[in-house]
N, C-alpha and C positions, 0 to 999 in steps of 0.2 A: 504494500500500500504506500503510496507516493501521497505527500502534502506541497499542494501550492498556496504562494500567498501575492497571487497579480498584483501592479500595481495599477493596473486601470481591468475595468473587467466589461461583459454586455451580456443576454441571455439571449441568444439564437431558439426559435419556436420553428423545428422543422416537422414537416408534415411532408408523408412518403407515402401514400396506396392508405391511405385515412388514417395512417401511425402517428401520432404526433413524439416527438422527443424535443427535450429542451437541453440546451447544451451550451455550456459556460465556456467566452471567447477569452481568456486571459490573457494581458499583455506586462512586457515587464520592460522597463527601462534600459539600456546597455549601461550608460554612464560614460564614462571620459575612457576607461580600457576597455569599453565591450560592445556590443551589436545588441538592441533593439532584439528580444523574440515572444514570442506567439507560443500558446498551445490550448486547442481545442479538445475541452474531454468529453468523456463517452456517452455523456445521456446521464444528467441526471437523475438521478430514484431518490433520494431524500435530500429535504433541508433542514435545519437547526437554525435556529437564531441565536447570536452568542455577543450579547451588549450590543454593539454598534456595527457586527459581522454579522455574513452567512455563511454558513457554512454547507457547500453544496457536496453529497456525495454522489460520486458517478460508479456507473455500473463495471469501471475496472477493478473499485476499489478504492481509487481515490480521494481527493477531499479538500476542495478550492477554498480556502479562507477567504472571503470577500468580502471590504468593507464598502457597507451602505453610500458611503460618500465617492468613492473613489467610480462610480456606474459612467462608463463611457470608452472612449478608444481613442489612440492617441494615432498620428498622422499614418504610423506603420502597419499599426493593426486596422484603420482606416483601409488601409491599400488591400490586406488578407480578404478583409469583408468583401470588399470590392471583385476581387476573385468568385470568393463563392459562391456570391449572385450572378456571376456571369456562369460559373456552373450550373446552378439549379434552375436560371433562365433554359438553359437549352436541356435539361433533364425531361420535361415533358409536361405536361398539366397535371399529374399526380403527386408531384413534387412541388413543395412551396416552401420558404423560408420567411421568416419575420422577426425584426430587432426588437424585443419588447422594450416599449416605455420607458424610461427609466422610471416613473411613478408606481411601476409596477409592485403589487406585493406581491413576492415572490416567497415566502410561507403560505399561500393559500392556496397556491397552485397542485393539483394530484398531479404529480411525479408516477 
């Protein structure tokens, strides 16, 4: 079991032949010695609310620390997004993606 904790984060609502899965876009800073990276997890299945975080766990095992203030994407994961809608564009009508809100509460959602 892996622990991340993005510094910017967004919840992707994909729906695939009427499946829906929600799935946390994490992004992290490089800094002055590193690169900018991205990791997309598996679908989450539960959430926790922990003070001023969420805590999303995905179906590898995982478990995104996400703070409530931090909902957004920064220029690079901008760019990732941007990819994957041009994926799921040409995937077919069974296939749709969607940026929730950030207003979103995302404890009431069934995972």
């Amino acid at each position: 079991m892996s622990n991340y904790n993005p510094d910017r984060w967004v919840m992707l609502k994909i729906t695939r032949d009427g499946q829906v899965t929600y799935k946390v876009l994490g992004s992290w800073y490089g800094g002055y010695t590193g690169s900018d990276s991205w990791k997309l997890n598996s679908g989450v299945t539960a959430v926790e609310v922990d003070g001023d975080s969420l805590l999303f766990s995905g179906a590898s095992g995982s478990v995104y620390r996400c703070h409530k203030n931090s909902y957004g994407m920064s220029s690079y994961a901008s760019d990732i997004y941007a990819g994957f809608v041009k994926h799921v564009e040409g995937a077919g009508p069974d296939y749709s993606m969607e940026l929730c809100p950030k207003d979103t509460d995302f404890s009431t959602i069934d995972y």
